[in-house]
N, C-alpha and C positions, 0 to 999 in steps of 0.2 A: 622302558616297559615294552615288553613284545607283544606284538600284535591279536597274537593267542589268548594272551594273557586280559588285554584288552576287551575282548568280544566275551571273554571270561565275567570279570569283572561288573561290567554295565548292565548286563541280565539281571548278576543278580542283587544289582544296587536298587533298580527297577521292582522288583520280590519284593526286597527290602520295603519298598516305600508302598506298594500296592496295600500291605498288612494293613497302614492305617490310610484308606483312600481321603476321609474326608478332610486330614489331618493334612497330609499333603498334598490336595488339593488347593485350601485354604492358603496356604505358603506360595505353592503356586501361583495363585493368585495377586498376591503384591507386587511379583517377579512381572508378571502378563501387565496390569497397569501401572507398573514404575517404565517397562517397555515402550507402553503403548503412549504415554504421558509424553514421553522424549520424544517420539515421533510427532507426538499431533502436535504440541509446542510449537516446535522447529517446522512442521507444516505451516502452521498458523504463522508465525513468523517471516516463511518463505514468502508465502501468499502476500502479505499486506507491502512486504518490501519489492514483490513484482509488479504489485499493482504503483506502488509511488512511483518505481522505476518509470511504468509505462506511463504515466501522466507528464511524467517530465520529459522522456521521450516525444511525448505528441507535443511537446510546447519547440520541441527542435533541438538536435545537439550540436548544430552547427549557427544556430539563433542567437541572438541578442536581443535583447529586449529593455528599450528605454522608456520607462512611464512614466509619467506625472505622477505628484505623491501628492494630497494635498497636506501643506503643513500646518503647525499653530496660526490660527489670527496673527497672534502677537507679532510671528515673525515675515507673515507675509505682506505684500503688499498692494496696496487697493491701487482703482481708477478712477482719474480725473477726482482726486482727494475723497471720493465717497467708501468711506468705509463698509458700506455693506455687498461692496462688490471684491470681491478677493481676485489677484492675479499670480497664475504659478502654474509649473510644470512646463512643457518640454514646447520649446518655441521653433517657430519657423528657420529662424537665426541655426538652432541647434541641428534640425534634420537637414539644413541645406549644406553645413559643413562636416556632416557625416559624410552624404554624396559627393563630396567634394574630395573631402582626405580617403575615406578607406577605400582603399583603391582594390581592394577585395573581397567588396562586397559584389554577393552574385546577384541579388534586391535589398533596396530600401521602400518598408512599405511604412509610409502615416496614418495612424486611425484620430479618427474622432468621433466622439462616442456621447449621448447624451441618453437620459429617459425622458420619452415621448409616449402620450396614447396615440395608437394606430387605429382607423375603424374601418367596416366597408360595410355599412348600410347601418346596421342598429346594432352586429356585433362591434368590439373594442376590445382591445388587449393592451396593456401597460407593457411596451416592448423595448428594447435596448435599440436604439438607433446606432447603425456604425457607417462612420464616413469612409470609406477607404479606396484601393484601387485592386485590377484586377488580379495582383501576387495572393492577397489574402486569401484566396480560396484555399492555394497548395501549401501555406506557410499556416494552417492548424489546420491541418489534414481536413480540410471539410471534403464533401461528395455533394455532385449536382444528382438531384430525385428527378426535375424538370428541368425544361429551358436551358436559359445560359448565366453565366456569371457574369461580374462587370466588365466591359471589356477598356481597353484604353481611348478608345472614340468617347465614352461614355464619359470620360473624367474628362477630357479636353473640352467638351461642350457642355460640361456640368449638366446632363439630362437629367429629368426627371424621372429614372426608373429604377426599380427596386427590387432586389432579389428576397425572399423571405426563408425564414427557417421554421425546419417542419413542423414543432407546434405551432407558430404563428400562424402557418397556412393552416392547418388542422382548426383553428380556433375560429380566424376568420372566415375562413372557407368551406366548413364542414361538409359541404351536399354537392357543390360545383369545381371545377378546375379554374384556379386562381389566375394562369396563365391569361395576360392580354386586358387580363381586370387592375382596376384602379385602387389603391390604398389612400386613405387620406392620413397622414401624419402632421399632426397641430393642423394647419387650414391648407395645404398643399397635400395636390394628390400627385401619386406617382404610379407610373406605368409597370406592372409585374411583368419581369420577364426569365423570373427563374424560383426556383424552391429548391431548398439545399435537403440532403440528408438528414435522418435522425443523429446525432453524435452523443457521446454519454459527456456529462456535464466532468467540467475536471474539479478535483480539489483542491484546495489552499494549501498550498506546499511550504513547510516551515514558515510563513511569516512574510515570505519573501516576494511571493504572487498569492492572490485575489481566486476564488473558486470563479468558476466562470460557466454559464450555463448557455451552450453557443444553440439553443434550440428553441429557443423565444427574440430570435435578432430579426431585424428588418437593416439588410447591406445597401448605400447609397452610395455613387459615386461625391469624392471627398469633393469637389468643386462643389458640385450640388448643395450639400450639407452645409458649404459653408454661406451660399450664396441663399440658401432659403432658409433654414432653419434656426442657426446662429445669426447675429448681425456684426460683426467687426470682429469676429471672435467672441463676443459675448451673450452668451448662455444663459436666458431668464426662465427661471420657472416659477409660474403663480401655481396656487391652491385656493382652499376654501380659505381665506383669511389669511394667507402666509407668501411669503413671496423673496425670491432668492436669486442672486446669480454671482455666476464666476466668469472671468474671461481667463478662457482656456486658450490656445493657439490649437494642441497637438494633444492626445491622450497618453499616445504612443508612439515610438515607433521600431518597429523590428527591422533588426538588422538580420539577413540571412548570408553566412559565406560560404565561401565553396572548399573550405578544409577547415575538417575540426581541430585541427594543431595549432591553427592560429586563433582561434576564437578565444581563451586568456587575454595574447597580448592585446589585439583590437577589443578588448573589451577596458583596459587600464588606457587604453587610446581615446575612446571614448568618455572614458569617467574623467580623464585630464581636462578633455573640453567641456564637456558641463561646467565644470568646478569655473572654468574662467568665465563661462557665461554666466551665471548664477552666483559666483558668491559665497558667501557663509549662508544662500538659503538653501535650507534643505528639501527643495522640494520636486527634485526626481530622482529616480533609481534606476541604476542597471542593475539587471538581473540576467543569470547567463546561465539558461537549463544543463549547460556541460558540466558547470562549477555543482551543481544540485545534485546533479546525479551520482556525482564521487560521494559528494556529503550523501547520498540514498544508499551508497552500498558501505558505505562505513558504517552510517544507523542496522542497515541489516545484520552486519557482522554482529556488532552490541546486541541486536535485539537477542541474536542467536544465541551468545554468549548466557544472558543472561537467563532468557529462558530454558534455552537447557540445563542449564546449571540449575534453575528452582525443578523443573523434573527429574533431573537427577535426586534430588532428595529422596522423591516415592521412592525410586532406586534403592536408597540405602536404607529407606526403612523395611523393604522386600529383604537387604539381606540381615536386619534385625532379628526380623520374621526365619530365616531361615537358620540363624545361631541358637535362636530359643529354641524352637524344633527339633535341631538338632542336638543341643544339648540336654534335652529333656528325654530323646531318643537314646544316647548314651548312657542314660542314669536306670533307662526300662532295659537297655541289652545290655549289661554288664557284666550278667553270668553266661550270655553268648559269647561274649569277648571275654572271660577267661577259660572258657571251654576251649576257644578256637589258637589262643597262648600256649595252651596245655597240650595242645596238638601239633605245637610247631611254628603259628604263623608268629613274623616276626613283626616289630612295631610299627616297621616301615608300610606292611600288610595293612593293618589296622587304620594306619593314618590313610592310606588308598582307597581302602574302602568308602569309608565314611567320605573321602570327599569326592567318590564318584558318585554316592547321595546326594552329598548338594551339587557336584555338578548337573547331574539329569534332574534336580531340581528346576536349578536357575535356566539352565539349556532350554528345558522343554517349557517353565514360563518365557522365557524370552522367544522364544519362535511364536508362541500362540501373540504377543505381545506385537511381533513384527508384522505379523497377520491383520490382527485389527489397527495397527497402524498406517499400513497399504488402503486400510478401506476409512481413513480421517477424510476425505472428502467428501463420501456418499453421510458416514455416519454427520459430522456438520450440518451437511444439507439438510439428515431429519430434523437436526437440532433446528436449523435458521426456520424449518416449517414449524415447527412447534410453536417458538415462541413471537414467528409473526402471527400466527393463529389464535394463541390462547393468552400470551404477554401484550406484544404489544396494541393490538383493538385498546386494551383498558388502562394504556401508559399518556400519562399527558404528554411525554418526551416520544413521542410512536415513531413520529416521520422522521426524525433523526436517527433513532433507533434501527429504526427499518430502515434506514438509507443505508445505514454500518454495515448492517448483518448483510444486506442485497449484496454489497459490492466486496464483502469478504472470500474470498477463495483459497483456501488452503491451496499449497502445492506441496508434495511428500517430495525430501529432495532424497532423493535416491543414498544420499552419502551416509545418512541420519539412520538407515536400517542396520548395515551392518556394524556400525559404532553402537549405535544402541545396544543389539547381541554382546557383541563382546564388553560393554559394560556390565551386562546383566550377568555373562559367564564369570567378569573377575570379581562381581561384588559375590558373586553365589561360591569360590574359590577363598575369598577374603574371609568373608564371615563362616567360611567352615570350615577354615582349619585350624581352628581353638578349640569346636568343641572334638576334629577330630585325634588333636595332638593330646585332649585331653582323654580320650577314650584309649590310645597308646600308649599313656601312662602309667594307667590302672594297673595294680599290682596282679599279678596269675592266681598267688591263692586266695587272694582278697577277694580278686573278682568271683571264684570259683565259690567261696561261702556264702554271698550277694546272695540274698532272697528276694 
């Protein structure tokens, strides 16, 4: 088809379709959000699979991560024959022949971790205690607000000092700077000599890690923790009427290396030596944020798949929409189309016509559709206002709700726009070439007596 012929044609396919504005308007229409459906999907999609990305990112892709698991009663087992005290997870034994064998690891850091009330004068906060050393700052991306972090003086002398995290400072310290002041943790106070950054809490990733909300911790060096807090390793906690404990050695501990190619094998290195310290208990896990992240971008793929595929549907019901139309269109010009037989054009004519209709049909819904696809971020955002506004206030599920929608961000992936178009051109090409094969049908005088 020449180019002439071209610029011919689309005018007056365009004519064509103006005669009934609201008719093909309407058509239009399922073209525009079968469009825009695929885009904001696959945004939605992008979005939640960059955010998993990033959280497993911030846990390290060059990390190892050894934790205690606590397992059934049944299979665990107690101290000094008292079965209400449980013994398990990740032993001194275990992290001193980590240091010992991987011989490239760039740190080994130990946590130990308990819940404690903290107070400083009549406030109190129910805060995460963590025993550790001074890697852990850089090894979950925290930020110093104030002061300093633990430093390695601090764990050889097991001091008494304590960095806190920025709610914690925020809650006990509302009105004054915490720096140089005293926290009491159970009956031991400890000297403040840092306040970390705000950080966004991470999520529970597959099953596999624990959400973890690093903005209510109180950081102690591990000597200290163990030497005041703990007694032998054993962790009691009383309540009103209840009373508990475990002996713990280690909660964790992360491995950091200095090349992501090796983090697989040293991680099967690792899991060999548990398995000989431990047994048939089950009660630690390696978890390895490299191995996550592959599983994060295969889930994306899936999600992609999937959801597109159900926007795709509107898709095809746009180009429903566009066969009825146009078949109904065929049955009103019938006597146009054996006028224009009578005159010469040939069938091949006929079939062109009609499906340069549906093409400037689907064309021009798919571009308006690409349009407000570009803008699936802003319009989301009304959305997430809306319904923290007027939904969630009167949902008894609110702060979970409202956590989802917060941390939601579409991303429009740039790829998703023009595959979109070109679906919406071949579904508006598909669905119109029946009714327009059937309009080159139509016999010349037959069409010519058409009332």
């Amino acid at each position: 088809m020449s180019l002439t012929r071209l610029f011919q044609i689309i005018p007056l396919a365009m004519k064509s379709l103006l005669l009934h504005k609201l008719r093909s308007g309407l058509t239009i229409l399922g073209i525009v959000f079968g469009v825009f459906s695929v885009i904001a999907m696959l945004a939605i999609g992008e979005g939640a699979s960059i955010q998993a990305q990033k959280q497993v990112l911030d846990l390290g892709a060059t990390n190892i991560i050894v934790r205690s698991v606590k397992p059934p009663r049944e299979t665990s087992s107690s101290v000094g024959g008292n079965s209400s005290v449980l013994r398990y997870g990740v032993k001194h034994k275990d992290y001193d022949q980590i240091v010992g064998n991987i011989s490239n690891a760039a740190t080994v850091i130990p946590i130990r971790e308990t819940s404690k009330e903290a107070r400083y004068l009549h406030r109190s906060l129910n805060s995460r205690i963590v025993g550790t050393t001074a890697d852990y700052l850089s090894a979950n991306n925290l930020g110093l607000a104030q002061g300093r972090f633990l430093g390695d003086a601090d764990n050889r002398g097991g001091d008494n000092v304590a960095v806190l995290a920025a709610e914690t400072a925020e809650t006990l310290f509302p009105f004054e700077d915490p720096l140089e002041k005293k926290v009491r943790i159970g009956n031991i106070f400890f000297d403040i000599i840092g306040v970390t950054k705000r950080r966004t809490a991470s999520a529970a990733i597959g099953g596999s890690l624990s959400g973890q909300d690093f903005n209510k911790d109180i950081y102690i060096p591990l000597k200290a923790f163990q030497r005041r807090l703990v007694l032998n390793d054993l962790d009691i906690q009383r309540g009103s009427g209840s009373f508990s404990a475990e002996y713990v050695e280690l909660n964790q501990v992360t491995v950091k290396l200095t090349n992501a190619d090796e983090v697989i094998r040293t991680a099967e290195a690792i899991r060999e030596t548990l398995a000989l310290n431990h047994g048939d208990v089950k009660d630690t896990d390696v978890v390895v944020p490299l191995e996550l992240l592959k599983q994060a971008d295969q889930l994306r793929k899936i999600f992609n798949v999937v959801l597109g595929s159900i926007a795709l549907i509107s898709l095809v019901v746009g180009g429903i929409g566009i066969m009825n139309i146009m078949l109904a269109t065929v049955t009103e010009r019938t006597r146009e189309i054996g006028i224009r037989r009578a005159l010469g054009a040939q069938r091949r004519d006929i079939t062109v016509q009609f499906l340069a209709e549906t093409i400037v049909l689907s064309g021009s819904g798919g571009l308006v559709g690409v349009g407000l696809g570009l803008a699936t971020p802003i319009l989301f955002g009304w959305v997430r206002n809306f319904v923290n506004a007027y939904v969630l206030d009167h949902s008894a599920d609110a702060s979970e709700l409202g956590r989802i929608f917060s941390e939601m961000q579409p991303q429009v992936a740039i790829w998703s726009l023009p595959v979109a178009f070109c679906f919406s051109v071949t579904i508006g090409i598909g669905f119109g070439l029946y009714p327009a094969r059937a309009a080159a049908r139509l016999d010349p005088i037959e069409a010519l007596r058409h009332e």
